[in-house]
N, C-alpha and C positions, 0 to 999 in steps of 0.2 A: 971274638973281640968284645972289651965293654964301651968302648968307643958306638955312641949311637950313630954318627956317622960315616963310620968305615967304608970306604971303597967297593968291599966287598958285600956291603950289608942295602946297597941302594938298588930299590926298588922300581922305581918311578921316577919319568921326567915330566913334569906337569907346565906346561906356558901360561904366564898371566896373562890378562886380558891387554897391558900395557897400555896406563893410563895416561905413558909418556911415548907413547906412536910405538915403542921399542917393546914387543914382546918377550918375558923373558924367562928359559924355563930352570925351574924351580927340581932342586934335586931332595927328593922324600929317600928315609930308607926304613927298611922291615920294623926295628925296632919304633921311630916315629909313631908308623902304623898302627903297632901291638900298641902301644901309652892311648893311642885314641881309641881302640876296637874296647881295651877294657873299662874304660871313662865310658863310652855309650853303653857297654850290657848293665854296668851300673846305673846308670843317671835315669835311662828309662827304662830299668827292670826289665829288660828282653828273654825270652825264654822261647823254647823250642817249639813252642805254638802259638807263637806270634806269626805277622803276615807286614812284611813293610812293603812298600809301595816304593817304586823306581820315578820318578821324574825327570831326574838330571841327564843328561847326555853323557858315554862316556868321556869325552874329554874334559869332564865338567869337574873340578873335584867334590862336590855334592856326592857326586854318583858312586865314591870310596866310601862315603858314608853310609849310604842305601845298601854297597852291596858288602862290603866285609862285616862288618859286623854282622851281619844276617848271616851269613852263613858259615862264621867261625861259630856263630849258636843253634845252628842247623835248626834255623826258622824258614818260613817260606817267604821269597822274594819276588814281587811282579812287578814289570815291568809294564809302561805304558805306552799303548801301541802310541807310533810319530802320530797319527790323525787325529790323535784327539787331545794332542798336547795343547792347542788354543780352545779348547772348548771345552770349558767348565763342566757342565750339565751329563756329555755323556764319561767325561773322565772321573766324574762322582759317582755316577750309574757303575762306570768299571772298576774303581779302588772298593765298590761294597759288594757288587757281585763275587769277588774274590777275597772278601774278607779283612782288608788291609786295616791295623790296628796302628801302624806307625809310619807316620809321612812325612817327609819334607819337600817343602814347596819353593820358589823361588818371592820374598818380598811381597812384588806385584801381584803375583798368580796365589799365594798364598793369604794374602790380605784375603782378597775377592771368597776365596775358599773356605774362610773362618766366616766369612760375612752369611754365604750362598748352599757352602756342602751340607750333604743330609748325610751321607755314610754313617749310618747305625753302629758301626765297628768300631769306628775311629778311636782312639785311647789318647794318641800325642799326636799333635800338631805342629810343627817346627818350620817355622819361614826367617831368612838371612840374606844378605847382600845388600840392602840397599837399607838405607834409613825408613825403620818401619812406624805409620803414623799409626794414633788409634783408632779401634774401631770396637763395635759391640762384638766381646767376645763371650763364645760359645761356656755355659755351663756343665756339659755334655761331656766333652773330653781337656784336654790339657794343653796349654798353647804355649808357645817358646817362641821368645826372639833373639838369634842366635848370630854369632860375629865370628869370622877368623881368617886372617891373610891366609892365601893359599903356602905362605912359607911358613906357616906351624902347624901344619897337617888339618886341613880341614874346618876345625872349629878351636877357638881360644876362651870365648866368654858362653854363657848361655843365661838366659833368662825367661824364668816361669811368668807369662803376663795373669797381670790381675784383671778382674772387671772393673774395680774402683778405681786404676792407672789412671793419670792424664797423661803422662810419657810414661815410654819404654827405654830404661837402660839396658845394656846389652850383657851386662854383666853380673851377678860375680865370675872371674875369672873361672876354671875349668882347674879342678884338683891339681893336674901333670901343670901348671904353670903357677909363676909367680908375677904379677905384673905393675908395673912402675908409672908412673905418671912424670914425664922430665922435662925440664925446659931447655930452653935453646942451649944453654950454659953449661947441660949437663948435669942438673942438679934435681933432684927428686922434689916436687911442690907438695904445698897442703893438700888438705880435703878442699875441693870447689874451684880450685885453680884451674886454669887450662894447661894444659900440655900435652908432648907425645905420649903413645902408651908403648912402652916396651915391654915384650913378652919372655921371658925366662923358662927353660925346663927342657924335657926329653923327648917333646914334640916338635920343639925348633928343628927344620928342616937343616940341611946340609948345604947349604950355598946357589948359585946359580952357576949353571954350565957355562963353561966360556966367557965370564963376567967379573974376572977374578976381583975388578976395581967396585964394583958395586958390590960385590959380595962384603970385602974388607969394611964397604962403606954402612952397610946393614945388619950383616951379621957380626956380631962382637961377643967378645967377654963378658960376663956380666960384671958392670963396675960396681954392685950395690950388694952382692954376697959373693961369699969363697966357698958355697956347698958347691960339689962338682955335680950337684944333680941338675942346680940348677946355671949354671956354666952358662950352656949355651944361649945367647938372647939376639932378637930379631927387633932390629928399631922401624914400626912398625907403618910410619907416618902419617896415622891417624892423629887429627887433635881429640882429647875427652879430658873430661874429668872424674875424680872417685867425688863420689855422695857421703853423706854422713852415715849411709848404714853399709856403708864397704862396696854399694855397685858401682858398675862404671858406666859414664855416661856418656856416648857420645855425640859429638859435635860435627866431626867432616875431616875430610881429607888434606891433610898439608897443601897436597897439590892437585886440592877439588876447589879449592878460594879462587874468587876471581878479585880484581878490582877495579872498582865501577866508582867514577870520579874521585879517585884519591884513596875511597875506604874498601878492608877486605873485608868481602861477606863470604857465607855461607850459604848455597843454592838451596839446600835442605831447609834449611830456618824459614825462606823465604815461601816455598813449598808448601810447607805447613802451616803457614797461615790462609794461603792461597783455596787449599783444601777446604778449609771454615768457611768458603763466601756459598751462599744460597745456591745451589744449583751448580758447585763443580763436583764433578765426579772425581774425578784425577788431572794431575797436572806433572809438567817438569818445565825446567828452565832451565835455558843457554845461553851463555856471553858471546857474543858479536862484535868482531873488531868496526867502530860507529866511523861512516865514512867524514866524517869534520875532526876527528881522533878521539882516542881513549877509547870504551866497550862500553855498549848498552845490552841490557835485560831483554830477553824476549821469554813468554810464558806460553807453551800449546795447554791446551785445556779444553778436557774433557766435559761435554755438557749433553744435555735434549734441550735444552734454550738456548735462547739468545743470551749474551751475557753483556751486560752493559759495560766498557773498557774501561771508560772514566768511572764509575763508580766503584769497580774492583779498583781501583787504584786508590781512591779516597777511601774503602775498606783497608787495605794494606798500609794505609799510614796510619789509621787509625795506632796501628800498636807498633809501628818498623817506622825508619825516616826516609824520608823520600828519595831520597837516592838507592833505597833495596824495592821500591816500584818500578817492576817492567817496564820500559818503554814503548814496547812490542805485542799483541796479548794474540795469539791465533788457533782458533778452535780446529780440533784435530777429531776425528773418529776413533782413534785409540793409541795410548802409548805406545811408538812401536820398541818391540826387547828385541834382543839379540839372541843366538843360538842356546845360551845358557840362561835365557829369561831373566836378564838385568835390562836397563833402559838403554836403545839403542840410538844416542844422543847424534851421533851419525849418519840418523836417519833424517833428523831436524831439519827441513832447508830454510835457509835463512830470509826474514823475512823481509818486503819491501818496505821502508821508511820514509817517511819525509823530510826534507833536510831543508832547513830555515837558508834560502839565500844568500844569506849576512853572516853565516853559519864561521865561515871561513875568512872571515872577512879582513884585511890587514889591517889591524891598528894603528893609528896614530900615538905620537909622543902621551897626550893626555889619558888614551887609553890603558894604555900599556901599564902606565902608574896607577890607575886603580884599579886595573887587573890585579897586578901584584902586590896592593894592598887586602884586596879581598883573598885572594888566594894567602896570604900568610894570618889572616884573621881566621878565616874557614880550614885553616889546616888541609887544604885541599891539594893537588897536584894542577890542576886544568881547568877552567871555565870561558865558553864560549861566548861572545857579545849577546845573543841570542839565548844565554840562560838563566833562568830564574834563581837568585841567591838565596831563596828560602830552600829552596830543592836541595840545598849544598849545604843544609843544615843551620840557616840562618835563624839564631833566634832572636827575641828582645834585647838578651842579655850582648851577646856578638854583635848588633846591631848599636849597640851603644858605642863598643870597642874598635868597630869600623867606622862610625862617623868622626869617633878621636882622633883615629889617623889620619883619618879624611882632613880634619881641620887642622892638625900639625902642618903635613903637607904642602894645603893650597889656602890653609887659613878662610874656611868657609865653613858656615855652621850647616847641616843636614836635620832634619828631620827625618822621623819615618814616614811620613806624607810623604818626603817629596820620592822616600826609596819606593815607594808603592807605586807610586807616578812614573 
């Protein structure tokens, strides 16, 4: 059959991690496979005396990549024993004792790897999964930062890092794809826009088991070409953008935003700056439903000091607005990851907070009217009697616009004195 997804041609049922509580598995078939196995002997030159190196678990789809293509080129493939999967030092002792030329690592474990491993062997370097920050990378061998839904087989984008990078885009796309940047409307955007990235070509997997309504809902036609190679397209629900020199960049997941007093952010952005402050090692961040309502930030983070809470905060406004500042900050001994070495957000317990008395407090007639004054100035959703209106993004300029209404209103002049008071 030429049909890449034939009935008969399916290989593999793979389950996502389910970023929406709902696991859901993913149907791969032989051909998929074949379009990835010959994209890797190309991209990194594999040859029958090569040695890759196993990491991923099998249920992991990593681990399709470690082991087929090694051994449709009849190279050798090592596996690493489960004990020394958290432990850096002797898992570098074992990927050079055996030679290993070609690796993939998980993000987290791969970062640390580029920073820490000696492996004399090493040739490629490949870490994926998780928004990867920078770091000093190795001269030695060849590093990649690599991206792809488990329903397009594997990997979609891949990208050679540079030393001189200040970010890593994850792209250009992968030969077997063609990929679209779209907005909510269905409409393909410029260079530098935000949108989804839809992926196109003969890697796009075959739908989900049993999910016939979420299939329709992600797998589609392509509506942006009529080559039948590239047909099949997976909407992917990442936000990125393409760069001016064709990579792709991206930003987070449709449904990784949280929103944190009225505005959506992005956990990763915040992350990354987080990263910059004096003495953090690593960090992540979790939205907690705030018991007065709405969600607040909490950040665990990684340190060997003390870490000053308010001053990390006045760090992160320096260049972010106050409302993408944690309100939460709790020093952890180490990121904990999950079975497949992504961040095991799960594991987070939530933290104890303080909550201002007055927090909840009913308003009165006079309240309530400059609640809703400031909330339609602030373009805000919620603010508590207890919070500070610079936090909500209050500047000089809105502060003028709010004392107008203020004196339409109730016909009383404001300064910013008396708002500081």
């Amino acid at each position: 059959s030429s049909d890449v997804c034939s009935s008969d041609l399916i290989m593999i049922l793979l389950y996502t991690s389910g970023s929406t509580g709902i696991p859901k598995g993913v149907k791969l078939s032989q051909k998929n496979l074949v379009c990835f196995i010959n994209w890797y002997h190309k991209y990194y030159n594999l040859t029958n005396k090569d040695t890759v190196g196993a990491y991923a678990r099998f249920g992991f789809d990593a681990n399709m990549m470690d082991t087929y293509p090694t051994l449709t080129k009849g190279a050798k493939l090592v596996i690493l024993p489960e004990e020394y999967r958290l432990d850096l030092q002797k898992m570098d002792e074992y990927f050079e004792a055996n030679g290993v030329t070609h690796l993939f690592l998980t993000t987290q474990v791969g970062r640390q790897y580029g920073i820490d491993g000696k492996n004399k062997y090493l040739r490629h370097l490949s870490m994926g999964g998780e928004k990867l920050i920078p770091f000093d990378v190795s001269d030695k061998y060849k590093t990649y930062n690599l991206y792809g839904p488990t329903e397009c087989t594997i990997l979609s984008t891949a990208y050679q890092v540079k030393k001189e990078d200040k970010s890593y885009p994850i792209g250009p796309v992968l030969d077997n794809f063609k990929g679209y940047v779209v907005s909510p409307d269905k409409k393909r955007v410029p260079v530098g826009a935000l949108g989804e990235l839809y992926l196109s070509g003969n890697q796009v997997g075959c739908g989900y088991l049993n999910r016939e309504e979420k299939t329709k809902e992600v797998f589609i036609d392509n509506p942006f070409d009529n080559n039948p190679k590239y047909k099949n397209t997976y909407r992917s629900g990442d936000v990125v953008r393409y760069m001016e020199n064709g990579f792709v960049d991206f930003v987070g997941r449709q449904d990784g935003q949280v929103k944190i007093r009225g505005f959506r952010i992005e956990l990763s952005e915040v992350e990354e700056v987080i990263r910059k402050y004096d003495g953090i090692k690593d960090v992540a961040l979790k939205a907690f439903d705030h018991p007065s309502g709405g969600k607040y930030l909490c950040a665990y983070i990684v340190s060997d000091k003390e870490i000053d809470k308010d001053d990390l905060k006045k760090f992160i406004m320096q260049t972010k607005p106050p409302y993408m500042a944690p309100q939460a900050v709790v020093k952890i001994d180490k990121i904990p990851l999950n079975q497949n070495g992504k961040v095991n957000k799960k594991a987070l317990e939530e933290p104890k907070i303080e909550i201002k008395e007055n927090a909840k407090t009913k308003l009165n007639v006079l309240e309530e009217k400059l609640k809703n004054i400031a909330l339609d100035v602030l373009k805000t959703e919620d603010v508590s009697i207890t919070d500070s209106l610079y936090e909500f993004g209050l500047t000089s300029i809105l502060s003028i616009k709010l004392f107008t209404q203020i004196y339409k209103e109730f016909n009383i002049d404001i300064s910013p004195s008396d708002l500081n008071n």
